[in-house]
C-alpha positions in Angstrom: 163.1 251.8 83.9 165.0 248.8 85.3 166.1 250.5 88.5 162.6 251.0 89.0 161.3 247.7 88.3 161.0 246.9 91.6 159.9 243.4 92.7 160.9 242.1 89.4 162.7 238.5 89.2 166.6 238.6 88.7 166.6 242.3 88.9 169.9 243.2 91.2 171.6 240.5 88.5 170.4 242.3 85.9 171.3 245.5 86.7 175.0 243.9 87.3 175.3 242.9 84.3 174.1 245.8 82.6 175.7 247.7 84.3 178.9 246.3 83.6 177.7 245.9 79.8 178.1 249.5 79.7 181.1 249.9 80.8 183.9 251.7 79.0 186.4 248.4 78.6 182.8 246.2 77.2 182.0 249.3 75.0 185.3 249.1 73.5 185.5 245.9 73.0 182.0 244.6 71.1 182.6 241.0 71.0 182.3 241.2 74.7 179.3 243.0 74.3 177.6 241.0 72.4 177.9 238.1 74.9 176.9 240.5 77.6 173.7 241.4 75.1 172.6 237.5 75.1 173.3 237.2 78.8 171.5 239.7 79.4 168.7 238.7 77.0 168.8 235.5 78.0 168.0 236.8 81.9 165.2 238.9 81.0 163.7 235.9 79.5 163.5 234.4 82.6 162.7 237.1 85.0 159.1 238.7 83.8 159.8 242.1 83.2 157.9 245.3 82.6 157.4 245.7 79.2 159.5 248.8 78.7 162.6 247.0 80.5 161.9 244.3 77.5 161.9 247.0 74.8 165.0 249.0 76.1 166.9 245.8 75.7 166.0 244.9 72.5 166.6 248.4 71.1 170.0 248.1 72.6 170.7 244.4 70.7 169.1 245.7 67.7 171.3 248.5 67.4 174.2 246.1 68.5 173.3 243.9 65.6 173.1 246.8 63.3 176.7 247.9 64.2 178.1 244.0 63.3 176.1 244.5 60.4 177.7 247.2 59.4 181.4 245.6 60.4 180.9 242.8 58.0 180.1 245.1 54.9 183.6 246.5 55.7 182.0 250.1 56.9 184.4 251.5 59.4 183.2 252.7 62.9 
C-alpha cells in the first residue's frame, strides 16, 4: 500500500520511518514505538495519502494504544 503510493508527498520519508518502526530493536522497545507511531502520524498528516495508507496506520496506533492499554491494567505481554 505505501510502497505503492506513488507520487504521494513525503513518501520515501515515510517509508524510512516505517520502516525503521518495525524494526526488531523499536518492536522491543514500545516507548520508542509509540513516538515512531506519532511521527509517523504526524507525517501522513501532512503528505495526502491514499486512503488505505491512512487506515493501515491507524489500525497499527490503535492496536499500539490497545497494547499500553492493556500495560496499565497490569496485563502482562
Amino acid at each position: 500500500m505505501l510502497v505503492d503510493a506513488d507520487g504521494m508527498n513525503n513518501r520515501n520519508r515515510l517509508l524510512f520511518h516505517v520502516d525503521e518502526a518495525m524494526s526488531w530493536e523499536c518492536v522491543r522497545d514500545l516507548e520508542r514505538m509509540r513516538t515512531l507511531t506519532l511521527l509517523i502520524r504526524n507525517i501522513v498528516s501532512q503528505s495526502e495519502p491514499p486512503s488505505d495508507v491512512v487506515q493501515g496506520i491507524e489500525e497499527v496506533a490503535d492496536a499500539l494504544r490497545e497494547v499500553f492499554a492493556a500495560l496499565a491494567e497490569g496485563e502482562k505481554l
